[in-house]
PDB file with one MODEL, atoms N, CA, C and O in Angstrom:
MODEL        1
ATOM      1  N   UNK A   1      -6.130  49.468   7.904  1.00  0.00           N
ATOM      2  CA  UNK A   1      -5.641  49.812   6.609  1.00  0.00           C
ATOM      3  C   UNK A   1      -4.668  48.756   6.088  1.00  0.00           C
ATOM      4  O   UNK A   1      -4.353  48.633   4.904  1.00  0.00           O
ATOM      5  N   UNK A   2      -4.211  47.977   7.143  1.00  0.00           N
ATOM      6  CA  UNK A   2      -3.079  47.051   6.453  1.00  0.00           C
ATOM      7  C   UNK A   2      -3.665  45.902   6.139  1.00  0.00           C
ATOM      8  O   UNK A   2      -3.099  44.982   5.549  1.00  0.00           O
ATOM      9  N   UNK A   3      -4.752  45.903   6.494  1.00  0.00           N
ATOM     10  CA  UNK A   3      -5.739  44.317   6.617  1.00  0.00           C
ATOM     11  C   UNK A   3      -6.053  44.381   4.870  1.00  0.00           C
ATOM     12  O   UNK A   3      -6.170  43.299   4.294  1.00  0.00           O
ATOM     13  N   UNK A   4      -6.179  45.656   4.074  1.00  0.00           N
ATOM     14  CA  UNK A   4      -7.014  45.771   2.759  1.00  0.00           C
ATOM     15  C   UNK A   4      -5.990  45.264   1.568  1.00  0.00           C
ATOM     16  O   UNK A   4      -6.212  45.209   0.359  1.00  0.00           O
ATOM     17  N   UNK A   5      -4.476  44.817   2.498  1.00  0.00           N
ATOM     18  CA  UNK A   5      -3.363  44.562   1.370  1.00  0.00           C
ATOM     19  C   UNK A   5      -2.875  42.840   1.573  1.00  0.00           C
ATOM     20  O   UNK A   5      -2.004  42.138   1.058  1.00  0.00           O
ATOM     21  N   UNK A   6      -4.096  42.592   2.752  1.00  0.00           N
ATOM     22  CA  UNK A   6      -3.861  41.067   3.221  1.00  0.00           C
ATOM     23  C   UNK A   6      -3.503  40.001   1.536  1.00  0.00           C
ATOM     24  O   UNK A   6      -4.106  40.386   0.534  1.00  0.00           O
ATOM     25  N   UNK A   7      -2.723  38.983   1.421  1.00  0.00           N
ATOM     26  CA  UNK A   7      -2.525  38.667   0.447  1.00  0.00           C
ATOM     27  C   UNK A   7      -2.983  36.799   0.687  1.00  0.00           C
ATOM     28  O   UNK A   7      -2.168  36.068   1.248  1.00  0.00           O
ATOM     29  N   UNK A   8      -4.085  36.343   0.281  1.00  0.00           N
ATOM     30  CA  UNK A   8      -4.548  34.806   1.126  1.00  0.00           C
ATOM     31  C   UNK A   8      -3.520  33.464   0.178  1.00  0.00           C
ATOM     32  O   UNK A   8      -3.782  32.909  -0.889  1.00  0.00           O
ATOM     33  N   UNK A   9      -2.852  33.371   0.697  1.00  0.00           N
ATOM     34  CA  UNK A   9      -2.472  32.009   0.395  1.00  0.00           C
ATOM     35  C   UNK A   9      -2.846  30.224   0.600  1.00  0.00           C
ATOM     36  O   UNK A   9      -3.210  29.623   1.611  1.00  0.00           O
ATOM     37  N   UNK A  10      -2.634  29.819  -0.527  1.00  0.00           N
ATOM     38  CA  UNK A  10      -3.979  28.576  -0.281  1.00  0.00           C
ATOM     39  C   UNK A  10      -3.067  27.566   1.144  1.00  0.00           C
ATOM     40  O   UNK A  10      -2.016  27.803   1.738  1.00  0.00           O
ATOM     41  N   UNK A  11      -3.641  26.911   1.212  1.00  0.00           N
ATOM     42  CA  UNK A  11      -3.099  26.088   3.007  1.00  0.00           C
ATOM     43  C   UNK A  11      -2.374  25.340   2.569  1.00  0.00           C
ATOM     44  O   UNK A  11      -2.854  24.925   1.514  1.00  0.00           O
ATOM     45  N   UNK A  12      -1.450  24.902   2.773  1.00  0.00           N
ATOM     46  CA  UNK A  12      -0.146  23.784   2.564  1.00  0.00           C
ATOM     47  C   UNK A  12      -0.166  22.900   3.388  1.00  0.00           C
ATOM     48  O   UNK A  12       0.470  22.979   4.439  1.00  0.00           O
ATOM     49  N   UNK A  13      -1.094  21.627   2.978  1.00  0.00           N
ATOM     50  CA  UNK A  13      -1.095  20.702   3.434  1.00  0.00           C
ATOM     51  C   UNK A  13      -0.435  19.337   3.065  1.00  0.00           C
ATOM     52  O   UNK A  13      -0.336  18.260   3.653  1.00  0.00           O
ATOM     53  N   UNK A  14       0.036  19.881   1.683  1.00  0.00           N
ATOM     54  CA  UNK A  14       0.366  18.604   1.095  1.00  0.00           C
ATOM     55  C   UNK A  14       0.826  17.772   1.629  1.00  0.00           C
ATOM     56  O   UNK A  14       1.639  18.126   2.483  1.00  0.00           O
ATOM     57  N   UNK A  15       0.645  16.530   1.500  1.00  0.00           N
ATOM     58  CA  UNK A  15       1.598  15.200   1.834  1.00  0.00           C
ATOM     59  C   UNK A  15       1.509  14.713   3.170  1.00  0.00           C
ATOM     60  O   UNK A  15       2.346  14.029   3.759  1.00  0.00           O
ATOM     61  N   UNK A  16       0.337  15.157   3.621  1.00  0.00           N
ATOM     62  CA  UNK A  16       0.362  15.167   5.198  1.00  0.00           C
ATOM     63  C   UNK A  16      -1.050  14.826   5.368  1.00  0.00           C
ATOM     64  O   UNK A  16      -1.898  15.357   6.086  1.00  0.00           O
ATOM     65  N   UNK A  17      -1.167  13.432   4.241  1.00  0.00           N
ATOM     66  CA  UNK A  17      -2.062  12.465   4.436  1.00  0.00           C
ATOM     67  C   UNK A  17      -2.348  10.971   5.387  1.00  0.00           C
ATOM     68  O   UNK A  17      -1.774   9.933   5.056  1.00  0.00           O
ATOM     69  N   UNK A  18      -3.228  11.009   6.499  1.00  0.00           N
ATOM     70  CA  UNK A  18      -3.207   9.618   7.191  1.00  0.00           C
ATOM     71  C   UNK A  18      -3.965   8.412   6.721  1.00  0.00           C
ATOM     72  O   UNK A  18      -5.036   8.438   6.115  1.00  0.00           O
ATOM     73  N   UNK A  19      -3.355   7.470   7.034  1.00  0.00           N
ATOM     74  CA  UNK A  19      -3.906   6.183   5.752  1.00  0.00           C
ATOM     75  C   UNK A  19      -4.412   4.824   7.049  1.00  0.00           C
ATOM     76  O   UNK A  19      -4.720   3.640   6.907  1.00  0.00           O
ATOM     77  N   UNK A  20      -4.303   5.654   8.179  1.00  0.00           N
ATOM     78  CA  UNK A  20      -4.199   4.368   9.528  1.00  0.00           C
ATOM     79  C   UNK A  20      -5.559   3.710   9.314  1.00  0.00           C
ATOM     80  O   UNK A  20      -5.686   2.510   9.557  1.00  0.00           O
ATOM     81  N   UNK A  21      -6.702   4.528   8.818  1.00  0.00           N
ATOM     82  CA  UNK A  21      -7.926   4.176   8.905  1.00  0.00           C
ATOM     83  C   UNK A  21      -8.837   2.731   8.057  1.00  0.00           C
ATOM     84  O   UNK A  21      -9.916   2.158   8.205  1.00  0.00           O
ATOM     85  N   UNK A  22      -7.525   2.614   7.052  1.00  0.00           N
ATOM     86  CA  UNK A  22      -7.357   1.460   5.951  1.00  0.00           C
ATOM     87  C   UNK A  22      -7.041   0.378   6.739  1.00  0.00           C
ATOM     88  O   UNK A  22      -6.831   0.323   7.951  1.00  0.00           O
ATOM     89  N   UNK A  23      -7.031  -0.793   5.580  1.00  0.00           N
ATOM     90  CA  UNK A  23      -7.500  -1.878   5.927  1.00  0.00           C
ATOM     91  C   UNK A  23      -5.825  -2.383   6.092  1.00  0.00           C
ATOM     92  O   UNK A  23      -4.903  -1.961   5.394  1.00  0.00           O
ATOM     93  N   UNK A  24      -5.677  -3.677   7.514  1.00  0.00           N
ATOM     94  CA  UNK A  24      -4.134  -3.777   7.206  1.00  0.00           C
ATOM     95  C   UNK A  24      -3.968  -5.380   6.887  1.00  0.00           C
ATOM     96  O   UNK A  24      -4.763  -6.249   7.244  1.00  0.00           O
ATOM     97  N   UNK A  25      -2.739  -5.584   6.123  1.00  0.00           N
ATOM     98  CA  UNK A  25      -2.836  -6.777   5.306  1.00  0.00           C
ATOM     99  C   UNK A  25      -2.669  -7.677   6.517  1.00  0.00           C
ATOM    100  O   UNK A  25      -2.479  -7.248   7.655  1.00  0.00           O
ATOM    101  N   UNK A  26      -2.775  -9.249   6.109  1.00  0.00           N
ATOM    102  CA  UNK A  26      -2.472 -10.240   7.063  1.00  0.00           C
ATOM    103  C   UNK A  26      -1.593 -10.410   6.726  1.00  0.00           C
ATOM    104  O   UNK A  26      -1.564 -10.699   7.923  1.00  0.00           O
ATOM    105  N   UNK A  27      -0.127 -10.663   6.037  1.00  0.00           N
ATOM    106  CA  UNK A  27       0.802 -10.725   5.904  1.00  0.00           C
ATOM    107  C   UNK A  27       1.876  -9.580   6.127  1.00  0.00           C
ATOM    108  O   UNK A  27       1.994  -8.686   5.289  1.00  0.00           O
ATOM    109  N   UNK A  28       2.652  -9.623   7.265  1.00  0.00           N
ATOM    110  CA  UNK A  28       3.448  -8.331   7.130  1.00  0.00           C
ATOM    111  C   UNK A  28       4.818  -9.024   7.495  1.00  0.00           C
ATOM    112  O   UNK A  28       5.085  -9.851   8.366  1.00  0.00           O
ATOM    113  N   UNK A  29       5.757  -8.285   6.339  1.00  0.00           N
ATOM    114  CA  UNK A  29       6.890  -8.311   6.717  1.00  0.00           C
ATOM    115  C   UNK A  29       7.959  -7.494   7.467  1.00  0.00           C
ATOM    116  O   UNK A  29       7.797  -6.299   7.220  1.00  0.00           O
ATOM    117  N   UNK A  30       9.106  -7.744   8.383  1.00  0.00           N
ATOM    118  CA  UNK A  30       9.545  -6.854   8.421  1.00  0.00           C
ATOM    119  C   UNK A  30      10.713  -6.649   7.741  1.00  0.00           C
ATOM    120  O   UNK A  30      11.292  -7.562   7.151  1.00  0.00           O
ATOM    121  N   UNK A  31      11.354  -4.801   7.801  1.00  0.00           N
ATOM    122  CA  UNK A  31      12.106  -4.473   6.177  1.00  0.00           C
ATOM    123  C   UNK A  31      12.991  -5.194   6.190  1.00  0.00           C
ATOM    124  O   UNK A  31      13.278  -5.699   5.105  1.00  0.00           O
ATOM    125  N   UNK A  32      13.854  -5.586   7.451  1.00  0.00           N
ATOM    126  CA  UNK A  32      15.082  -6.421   7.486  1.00  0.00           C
ATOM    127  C   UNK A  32      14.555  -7.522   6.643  1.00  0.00           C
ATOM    128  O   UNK A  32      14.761  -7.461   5.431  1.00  0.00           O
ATOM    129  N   UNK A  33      13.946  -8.453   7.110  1.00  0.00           N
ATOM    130  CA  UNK A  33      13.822  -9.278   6.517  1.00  0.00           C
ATOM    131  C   UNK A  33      13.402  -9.153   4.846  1.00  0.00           C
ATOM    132  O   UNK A  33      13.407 -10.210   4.215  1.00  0.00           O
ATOM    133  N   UNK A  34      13.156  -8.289   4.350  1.00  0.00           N
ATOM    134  CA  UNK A  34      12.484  -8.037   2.490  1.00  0.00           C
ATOM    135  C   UNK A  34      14.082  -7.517   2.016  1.00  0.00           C
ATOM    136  O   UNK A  34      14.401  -7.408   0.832  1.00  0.00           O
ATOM    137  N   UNK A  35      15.126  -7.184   3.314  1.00  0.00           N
ATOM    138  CA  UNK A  35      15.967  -7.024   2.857  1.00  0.00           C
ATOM    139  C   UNK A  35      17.207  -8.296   2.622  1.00  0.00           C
ATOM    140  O   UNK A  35      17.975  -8.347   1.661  1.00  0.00           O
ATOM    141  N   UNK A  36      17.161  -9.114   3.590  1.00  0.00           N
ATOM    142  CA  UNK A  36      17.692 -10.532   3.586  1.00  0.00           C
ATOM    143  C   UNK A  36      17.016 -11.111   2.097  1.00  0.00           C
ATOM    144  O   UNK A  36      17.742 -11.307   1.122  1.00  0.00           O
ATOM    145  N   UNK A  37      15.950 -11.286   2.071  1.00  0.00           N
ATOM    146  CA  UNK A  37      14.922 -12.236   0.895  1.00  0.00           C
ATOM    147  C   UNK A  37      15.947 -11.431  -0.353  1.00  0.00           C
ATOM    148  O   UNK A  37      16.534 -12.256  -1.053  1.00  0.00           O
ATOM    149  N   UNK A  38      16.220 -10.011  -0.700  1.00  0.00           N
ATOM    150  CA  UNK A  38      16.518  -9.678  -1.959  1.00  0.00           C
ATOM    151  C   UNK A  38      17.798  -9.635  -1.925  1.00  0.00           C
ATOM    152  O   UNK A  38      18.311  -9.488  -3.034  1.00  0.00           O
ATOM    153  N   UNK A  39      18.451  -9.703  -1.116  1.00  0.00           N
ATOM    154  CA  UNK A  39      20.008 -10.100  -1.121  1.00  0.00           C
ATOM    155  C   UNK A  39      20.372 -11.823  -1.662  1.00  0.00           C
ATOM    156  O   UNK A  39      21.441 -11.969  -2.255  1.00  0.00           O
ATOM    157  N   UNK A  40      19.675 -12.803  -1.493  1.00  0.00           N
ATOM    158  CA  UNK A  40      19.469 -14.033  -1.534  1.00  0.00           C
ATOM    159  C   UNK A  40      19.110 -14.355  -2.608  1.00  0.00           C
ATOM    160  O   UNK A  40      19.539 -15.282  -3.295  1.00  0.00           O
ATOM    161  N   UNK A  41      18.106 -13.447  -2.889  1.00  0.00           N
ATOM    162  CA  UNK A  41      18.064 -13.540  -4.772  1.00  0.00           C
ATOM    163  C   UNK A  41      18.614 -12.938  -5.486  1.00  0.00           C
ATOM    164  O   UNK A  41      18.595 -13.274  -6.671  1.00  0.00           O
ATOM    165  N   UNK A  42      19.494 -11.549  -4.977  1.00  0.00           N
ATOM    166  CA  UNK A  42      21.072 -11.410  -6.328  1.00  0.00           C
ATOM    167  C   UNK A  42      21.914 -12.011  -5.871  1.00  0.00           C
ATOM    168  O   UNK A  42      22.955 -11.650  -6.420  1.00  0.00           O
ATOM    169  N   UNK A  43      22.200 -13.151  -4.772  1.00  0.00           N
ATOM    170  CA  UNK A  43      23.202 -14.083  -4.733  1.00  0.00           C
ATOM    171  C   UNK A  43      22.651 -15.474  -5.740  1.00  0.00           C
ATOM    172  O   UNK A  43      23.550 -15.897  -6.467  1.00  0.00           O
ATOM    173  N   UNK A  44      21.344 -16.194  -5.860  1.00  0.00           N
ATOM    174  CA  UNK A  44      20.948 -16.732  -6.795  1.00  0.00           C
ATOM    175  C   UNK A  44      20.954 -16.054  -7.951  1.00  0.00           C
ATOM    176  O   UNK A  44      20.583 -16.861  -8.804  1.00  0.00           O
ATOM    177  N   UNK A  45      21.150 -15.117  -8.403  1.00  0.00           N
ATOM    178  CA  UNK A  45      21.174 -14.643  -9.877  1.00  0.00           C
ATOM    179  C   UNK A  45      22.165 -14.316  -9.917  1.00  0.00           C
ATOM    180  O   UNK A  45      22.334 -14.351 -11.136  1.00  0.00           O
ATOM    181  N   UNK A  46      23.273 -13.910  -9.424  1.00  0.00           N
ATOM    182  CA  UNK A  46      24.474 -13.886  -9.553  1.00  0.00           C
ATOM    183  C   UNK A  46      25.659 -15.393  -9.908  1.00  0.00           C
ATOM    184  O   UNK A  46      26.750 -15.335 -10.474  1.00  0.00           O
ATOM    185  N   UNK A  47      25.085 -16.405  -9.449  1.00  0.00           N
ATOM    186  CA  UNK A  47      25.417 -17.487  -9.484  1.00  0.00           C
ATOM    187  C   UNK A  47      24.700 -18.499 -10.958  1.00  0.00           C
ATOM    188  O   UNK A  47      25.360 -19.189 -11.735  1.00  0.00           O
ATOM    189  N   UNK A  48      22.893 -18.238 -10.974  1.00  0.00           N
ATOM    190  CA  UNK A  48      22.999 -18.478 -11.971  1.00  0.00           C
ATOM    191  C   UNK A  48      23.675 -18.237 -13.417  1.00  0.00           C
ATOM    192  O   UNK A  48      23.970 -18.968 -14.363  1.00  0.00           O
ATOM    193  N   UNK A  49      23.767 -17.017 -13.164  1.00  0.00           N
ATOM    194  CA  UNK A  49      24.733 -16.453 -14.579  1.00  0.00           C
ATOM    195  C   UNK A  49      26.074 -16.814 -14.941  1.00  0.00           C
ATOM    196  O   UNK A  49      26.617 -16.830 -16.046  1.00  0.00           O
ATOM    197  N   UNK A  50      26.533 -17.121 -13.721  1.00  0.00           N
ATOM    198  CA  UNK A  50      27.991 -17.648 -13.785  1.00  0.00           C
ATOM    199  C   UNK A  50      27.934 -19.076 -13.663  1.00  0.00           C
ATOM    200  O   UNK A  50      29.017 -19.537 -14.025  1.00  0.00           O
ATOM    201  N   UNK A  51      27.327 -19.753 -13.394  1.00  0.00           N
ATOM    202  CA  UNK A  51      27.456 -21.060 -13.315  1.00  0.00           C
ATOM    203  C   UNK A  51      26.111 -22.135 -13.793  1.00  0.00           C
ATOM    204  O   UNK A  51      26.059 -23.360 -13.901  1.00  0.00           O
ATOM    205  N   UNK A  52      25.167 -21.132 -13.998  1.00  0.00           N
ATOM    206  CA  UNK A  52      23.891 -21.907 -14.462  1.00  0.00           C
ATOM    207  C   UNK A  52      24.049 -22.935 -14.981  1.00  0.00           C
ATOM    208  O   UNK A  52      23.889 -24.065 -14.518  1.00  0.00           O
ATOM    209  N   UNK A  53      24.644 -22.347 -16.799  1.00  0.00           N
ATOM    210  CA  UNK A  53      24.899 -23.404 -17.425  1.00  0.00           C
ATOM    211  C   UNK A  53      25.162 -24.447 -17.195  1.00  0.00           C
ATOM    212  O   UNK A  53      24.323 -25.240 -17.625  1.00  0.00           O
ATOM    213  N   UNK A  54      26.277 -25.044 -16.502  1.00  0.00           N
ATOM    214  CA  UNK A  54      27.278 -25.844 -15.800  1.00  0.00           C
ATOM    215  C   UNK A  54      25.883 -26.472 -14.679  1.00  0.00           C
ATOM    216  O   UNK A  54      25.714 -27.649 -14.998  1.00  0.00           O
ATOM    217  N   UNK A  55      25.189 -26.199 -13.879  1.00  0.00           N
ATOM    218  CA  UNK A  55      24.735 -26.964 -13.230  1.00  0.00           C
ATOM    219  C   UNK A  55      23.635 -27.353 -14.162  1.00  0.00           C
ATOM    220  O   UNK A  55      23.274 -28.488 -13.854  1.00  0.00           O
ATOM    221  N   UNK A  56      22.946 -26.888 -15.176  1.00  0.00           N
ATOM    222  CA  UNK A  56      21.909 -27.140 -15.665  1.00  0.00           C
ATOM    223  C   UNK A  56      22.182 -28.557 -16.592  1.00  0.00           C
ATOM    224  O   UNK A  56      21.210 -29.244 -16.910  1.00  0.00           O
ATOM    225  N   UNK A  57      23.599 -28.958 -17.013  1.00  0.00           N
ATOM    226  CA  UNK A  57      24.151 -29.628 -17.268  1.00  0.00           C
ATOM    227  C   UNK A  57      23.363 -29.542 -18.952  1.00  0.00           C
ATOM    228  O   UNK A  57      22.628 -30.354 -19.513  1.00  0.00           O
ATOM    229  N   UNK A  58      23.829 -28.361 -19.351  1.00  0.00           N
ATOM    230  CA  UNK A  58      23.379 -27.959 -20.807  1.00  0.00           C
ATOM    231  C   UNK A  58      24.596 -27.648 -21.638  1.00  0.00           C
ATOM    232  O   UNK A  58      24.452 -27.740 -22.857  1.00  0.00           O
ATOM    233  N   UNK A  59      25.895 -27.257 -21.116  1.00  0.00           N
ATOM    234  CA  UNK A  59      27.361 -27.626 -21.022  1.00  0.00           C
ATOM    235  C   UNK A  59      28.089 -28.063 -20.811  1.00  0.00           C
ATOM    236  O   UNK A  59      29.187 -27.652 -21.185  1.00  0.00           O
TER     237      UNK A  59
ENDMDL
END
């Protein structure tokens, strides 16, 4: 009798997709390092802005 009040909920799988089966690039970085590379370029853009001018010798 309790089975006739069963209530089906759909399966919750979301997001709990595997991707290993894909193809893997020949280039891999690791994060440290993508993290060094973008530190290096807001120290170059930080510098260009302040001093660009001046080295570009346009001032």
């Amino acid at each position: 009798m309790a089975r006739d009040n069963k209530i089906n909920l759909p399966s919750s799988g979301a997001g709990l997709t595997s991707y290993y089966g894909e193809q893997k690039s020949l280039i891999q970085f690791k994060p440290s390092l993508v993290i060094v590379f973008v530190i290096i370029i807001i120290i170059i853009e930080v510098f260009l802005h302040t001093q660009g001018l001046k080295v570009l010798g346009i001032i």
